[in-house]
Each structure stands twice: as structure tokens, then as C-alpha cells.
C-alpha positions in Angstrom: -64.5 30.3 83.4 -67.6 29.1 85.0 -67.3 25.3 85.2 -71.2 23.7 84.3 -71.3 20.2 85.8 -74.0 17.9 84.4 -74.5 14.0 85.2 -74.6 11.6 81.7 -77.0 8.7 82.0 -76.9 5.7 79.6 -79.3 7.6 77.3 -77.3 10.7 76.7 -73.8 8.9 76.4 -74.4 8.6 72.9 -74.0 12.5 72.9 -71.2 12.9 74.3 -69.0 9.4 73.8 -66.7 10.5 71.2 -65.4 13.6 73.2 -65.0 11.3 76.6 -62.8 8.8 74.1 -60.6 12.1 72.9 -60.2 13.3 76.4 -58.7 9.7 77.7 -56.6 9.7 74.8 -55.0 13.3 75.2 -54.6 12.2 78.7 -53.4 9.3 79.6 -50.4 7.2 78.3 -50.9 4.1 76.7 -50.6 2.1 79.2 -52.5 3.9 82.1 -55.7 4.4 79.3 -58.9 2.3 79.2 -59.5 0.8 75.6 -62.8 2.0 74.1 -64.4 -1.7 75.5 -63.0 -1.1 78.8 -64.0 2.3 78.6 -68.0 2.3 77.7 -67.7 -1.0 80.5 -67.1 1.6 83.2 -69.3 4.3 81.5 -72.2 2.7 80.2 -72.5 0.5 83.2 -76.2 1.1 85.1 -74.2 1.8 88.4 -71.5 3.9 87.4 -71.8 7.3 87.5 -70.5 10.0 84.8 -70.6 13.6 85.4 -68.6 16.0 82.7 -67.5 19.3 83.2 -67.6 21.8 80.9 -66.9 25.1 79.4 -69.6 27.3 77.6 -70.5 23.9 76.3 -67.3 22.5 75.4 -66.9 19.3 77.6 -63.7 19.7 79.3 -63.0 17.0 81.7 -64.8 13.9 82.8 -65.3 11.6 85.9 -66.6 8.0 86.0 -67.2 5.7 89.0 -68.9 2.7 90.1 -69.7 1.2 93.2 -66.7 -0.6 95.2 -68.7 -3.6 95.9 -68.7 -4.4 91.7 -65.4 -4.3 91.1 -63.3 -7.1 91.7 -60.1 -5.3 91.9 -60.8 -3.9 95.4 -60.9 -7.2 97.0 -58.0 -6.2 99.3 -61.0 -4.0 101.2 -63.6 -6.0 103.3 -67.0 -5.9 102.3 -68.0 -3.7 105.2 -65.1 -1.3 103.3 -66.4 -1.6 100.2 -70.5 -1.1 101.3 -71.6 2.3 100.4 -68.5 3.1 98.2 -68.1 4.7 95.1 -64.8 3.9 93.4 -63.3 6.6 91.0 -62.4 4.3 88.0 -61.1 7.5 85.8 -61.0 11.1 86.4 -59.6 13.3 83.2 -59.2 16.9 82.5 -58.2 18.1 79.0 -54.7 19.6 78.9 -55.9 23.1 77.7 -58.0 23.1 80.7 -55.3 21.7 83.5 -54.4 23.6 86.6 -57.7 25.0 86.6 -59.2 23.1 89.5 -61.5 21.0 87.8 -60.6 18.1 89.0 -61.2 18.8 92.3 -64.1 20.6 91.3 -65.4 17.5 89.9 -65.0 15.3 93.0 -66.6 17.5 95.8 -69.3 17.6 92.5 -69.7 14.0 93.0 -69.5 14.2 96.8 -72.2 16.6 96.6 -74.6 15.1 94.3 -73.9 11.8 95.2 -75.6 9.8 98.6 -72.2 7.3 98.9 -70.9 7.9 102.6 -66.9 6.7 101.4 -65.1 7.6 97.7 -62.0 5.6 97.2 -59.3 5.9 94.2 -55.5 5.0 92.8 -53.7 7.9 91.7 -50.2 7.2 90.0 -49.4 10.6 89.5 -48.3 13.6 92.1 -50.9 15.9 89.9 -53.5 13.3 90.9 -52.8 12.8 94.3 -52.5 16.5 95.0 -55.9 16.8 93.2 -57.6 14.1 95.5 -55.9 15.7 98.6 -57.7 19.0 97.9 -60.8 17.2 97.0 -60.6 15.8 101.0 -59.1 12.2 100.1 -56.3 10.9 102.4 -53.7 8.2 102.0 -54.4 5.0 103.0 -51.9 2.5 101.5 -49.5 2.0 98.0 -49.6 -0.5 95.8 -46.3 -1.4 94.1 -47.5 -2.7 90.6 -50.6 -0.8 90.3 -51.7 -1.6 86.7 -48.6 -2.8 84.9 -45.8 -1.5 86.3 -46.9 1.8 88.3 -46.6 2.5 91.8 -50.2 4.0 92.7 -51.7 5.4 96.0 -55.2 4.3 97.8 -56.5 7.1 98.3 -60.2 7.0 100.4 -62.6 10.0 101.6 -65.5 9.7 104.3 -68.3 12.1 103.6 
């Protein structure tokens, strides 16, 4: 497999919406998954970024962020800490495709392609965390009740 990463803007989202919607469903539970609303609110957004991974054209995983400084939930971090940060809201890779490396594939992507000096994230899930670890990110803090009732980690990288 030769992963093919390609950046959606909010013309082509259109194209690819209904597979980003099947891929948060296969892979998140209930209550860790973004409605549709909450969904195309982080995706259709003019600062948030998607990028998709894929497999001889079949979309396999996707990765959105926005900018720290738009998002309300990451008051906890200064403004200076939030300036020049791009939050990963969701990061998702289809099951068939899992323990490929994707993931991480995906983040140094956006690391790459990206001009943010900081990435920050949540992860609630040791898969995730080990994911973000090999992406670069380190550990800087927990969060007890992390939407609803999961522990999650705040997880930050520096370019």
C-alpha cells in the first residue's frame, strides 16, 4: 500500500462527505463520535483543515483540525499556548486499514504541509496515544472527564 494524502477544501467536501461520515461511524463509539452537525462544524469550517488518506482511491482514514485559538474548549492553555496551534479535533482510520501506520502517517502529513509551529490533541485511547507518540507528540497533562466520562491525555508537539 502506498498511502496518497490529499488536503479537502470546502469545495471538494461535497465529494467526499458521505465516506468521512462512514469512517466516524465505524470508528468511534457513540459517545466519543461527532454528530453529522458537529461534524461538517469542524470540517466545513474555513480554518480547519482536512486531509484524507487513501488507498488506490479508496479514502481510508481522515484528519481534521482547527486552529487552538477558535475553540473554546482549550481555554485551560494561555493565549500565547494557543497562538500558532493547530488542534487535532478528530483523527480516524478505517478498521480494515488499522495498524498500518496511517495515522501517524497522517500527522507528520500535516506537520509537513502545514506552517503551525505547535499541534495539540486528546487521545482517550492507548492506540491513540501510541499513535501521537510516534507522530512526535508528548504528554503534557490528563483530564479526568474528558468528553462525558473519559479519561483523555493532552498531548502537544513543537515543530
Amino acid at each position: 500500500m502506498t498511502p496518497e494524502f490529499k488536503q479537502i477544501n470546502n469545495t471538494s467536501l461535497d465529494e467526499v462527505w458521505s465516506r468521512i461520515l462512514s469512517i466516524e461511524e465505524e470508528c468511534f463509539p457513540e459517545d466519543l463520535r461527532f454528530s453529522e452537525e458537529e461534524l461538517l462544524d469542524n470540517c466545513g469550517n474555513s480554518e480547519s483543515v482536512l486531509i484524507t488518506v487513501s488507498d488506490n482511491g479508496d479514502i481510508a482514514g481522515f484528519c481534521n483540525v482547527r486552529p487552538a485559538h477558535a475553540l473554546d474548549y482549550l481555554d485551560f492553555e494561555t493565549i500565547e499556548e494557543r497562538k500558532d496551534t493547530l488542534y487535532v479535533v478528530d483523527i480516524a482510520v478505517m478498521k480494515k486499514y488499522q495498524n498500518r501506520g496511517l495515522g501517524t502517517l497522517m500527522l507528520k502529513y500535516l506537520m509537513e504541509s502545514t506552517t503551525a509551529k505547535r499541534y495539540s490533541a486528546h487521545v482517550v485511547s492507548s492506540s491513540s496515544k501510541s499513535m501521537f507518540l510516534k507522530a512526535g507528540f508528548t504528554e503534557a497533562g490528563t483530564f479526568e472527564k474528558w468528553m462525558g466520562e473519559h479519561s483523555s491525555i493532552y498531548m502537544t508537539c513543537v515543530k
